[in-house]
C-alpha positions as CSV (number, residue, x, y, z in Angstrom):
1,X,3.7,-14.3,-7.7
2,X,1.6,-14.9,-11.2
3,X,-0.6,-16.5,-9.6
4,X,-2.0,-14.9,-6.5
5,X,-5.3,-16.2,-5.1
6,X,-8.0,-13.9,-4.7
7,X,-8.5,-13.6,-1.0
8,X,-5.3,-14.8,0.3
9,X,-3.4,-12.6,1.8
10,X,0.7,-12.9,0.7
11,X,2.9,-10.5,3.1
12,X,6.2,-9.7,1.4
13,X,8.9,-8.2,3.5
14,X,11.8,-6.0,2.7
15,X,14.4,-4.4,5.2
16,X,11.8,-4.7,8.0
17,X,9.2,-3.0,5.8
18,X,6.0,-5.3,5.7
19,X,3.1,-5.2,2.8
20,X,0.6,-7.7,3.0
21,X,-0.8,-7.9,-0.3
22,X,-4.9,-9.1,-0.4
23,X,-6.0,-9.7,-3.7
24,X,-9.9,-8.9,-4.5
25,X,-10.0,-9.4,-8.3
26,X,-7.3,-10.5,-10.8
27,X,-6.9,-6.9,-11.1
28,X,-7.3,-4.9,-7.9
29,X,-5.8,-5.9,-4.6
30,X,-5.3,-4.1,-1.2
31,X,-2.2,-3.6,0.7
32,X,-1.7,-3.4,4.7
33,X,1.5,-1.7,5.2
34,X,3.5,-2.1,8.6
35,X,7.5,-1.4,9.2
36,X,9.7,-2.8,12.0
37,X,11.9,0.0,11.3
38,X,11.7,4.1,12.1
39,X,14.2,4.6,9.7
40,X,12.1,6.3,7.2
41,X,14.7,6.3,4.4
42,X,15.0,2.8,4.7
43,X,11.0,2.3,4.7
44,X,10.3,4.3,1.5
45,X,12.5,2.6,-0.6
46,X,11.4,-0.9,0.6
47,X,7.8,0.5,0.0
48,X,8.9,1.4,-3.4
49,X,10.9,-1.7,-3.9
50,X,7.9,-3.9,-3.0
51,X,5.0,-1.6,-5.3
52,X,7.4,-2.5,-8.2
53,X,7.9,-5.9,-7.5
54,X,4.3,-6.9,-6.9
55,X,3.5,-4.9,-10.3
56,X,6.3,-6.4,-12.4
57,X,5.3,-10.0,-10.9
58,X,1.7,-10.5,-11.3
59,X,-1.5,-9.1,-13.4
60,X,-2.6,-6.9,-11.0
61,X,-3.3,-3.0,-12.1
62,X,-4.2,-1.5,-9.2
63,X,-3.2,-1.3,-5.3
64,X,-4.8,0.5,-2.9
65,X,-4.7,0.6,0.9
66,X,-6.9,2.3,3.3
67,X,-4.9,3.4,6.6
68,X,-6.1,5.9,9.9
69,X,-2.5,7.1,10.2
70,X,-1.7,10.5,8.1
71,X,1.7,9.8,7.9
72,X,1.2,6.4,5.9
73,X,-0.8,8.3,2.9
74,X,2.4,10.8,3.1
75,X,4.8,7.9,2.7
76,X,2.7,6.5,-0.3
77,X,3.0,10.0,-1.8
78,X,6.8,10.0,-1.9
79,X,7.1,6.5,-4.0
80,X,4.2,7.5,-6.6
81,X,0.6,6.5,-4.6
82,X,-2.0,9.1,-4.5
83,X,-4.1,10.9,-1.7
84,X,-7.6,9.1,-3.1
85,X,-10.1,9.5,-0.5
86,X,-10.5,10.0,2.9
87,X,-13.0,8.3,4.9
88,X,-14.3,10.5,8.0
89,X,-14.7,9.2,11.6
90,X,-14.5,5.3,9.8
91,X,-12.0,3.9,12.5
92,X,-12.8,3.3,16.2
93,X,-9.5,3.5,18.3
94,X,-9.7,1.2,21.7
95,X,-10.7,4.4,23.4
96,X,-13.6,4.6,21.6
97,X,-12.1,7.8,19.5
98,X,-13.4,7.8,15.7
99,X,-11.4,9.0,13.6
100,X,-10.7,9.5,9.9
101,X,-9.4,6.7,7.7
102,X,-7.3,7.7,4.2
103,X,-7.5,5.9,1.3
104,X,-4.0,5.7,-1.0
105,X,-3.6,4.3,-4.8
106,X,-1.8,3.5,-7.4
107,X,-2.2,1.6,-10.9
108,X,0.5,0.0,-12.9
109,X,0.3,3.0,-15.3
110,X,0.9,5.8,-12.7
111,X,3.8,3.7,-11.0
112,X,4.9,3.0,-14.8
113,X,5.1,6.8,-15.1
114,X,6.6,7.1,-11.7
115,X,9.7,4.8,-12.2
116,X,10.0,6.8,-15.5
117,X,10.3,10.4,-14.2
């Protein structure tokens, strides 16, 4: 995973937990998140799993995603990401709703510290 290309997109899958990794610099990339499981157990550790493996694998410090579910920045909470930001009325559902969008982060020293505690 060394060498990921910026601007590809390189999903990586564990126990039915997706993360599609997008690289926009060497250093910074942004993750899409999707499980195929409700087992949320099952989910965070994958999640975790797959923040580790992408950090331990390649050069890149930082991860972020940006997600109009609640519930995804809470999951990113409980393996070491952090509430950055949130983006009001920034997504359109297909109702025509807007509604608020959440940004999440982490860098390789704040998951370093995480893995740590």
């Amino acid at each position: 995973m060394s060498d990921i290309r910026i601007g590809r997109s390189l999903p990586l899958e564990k126990d039915g937990f997706i993360l599609y990794i997008v690289p926009e610099t060497k250093w910074l990339a942004r993750v899409h998140m999707f499980s195929k499981t409700s087992n949320h157990v099952v989910s965070l550790k994958a999640f975790e799993f797959l923040t580790n493996l992408i950090f331990d694998s390649s050069k890149v410090q930082k991860l972020y995603g940006i997600n109009h579910f609640k519930t995804a920045v809470k999951l990113s909470e409980r393996v070491g990401w952090k509430h950055e930001g949130t983006l009001s009325e920034s997504f359109m559902t297909k109702e025509g709703n807007l509604k608020d969008q959440y940004v999440f982060g982490i860098t390789s020293e704040e998951n370093q510290k995480w893995r740590n505690k």
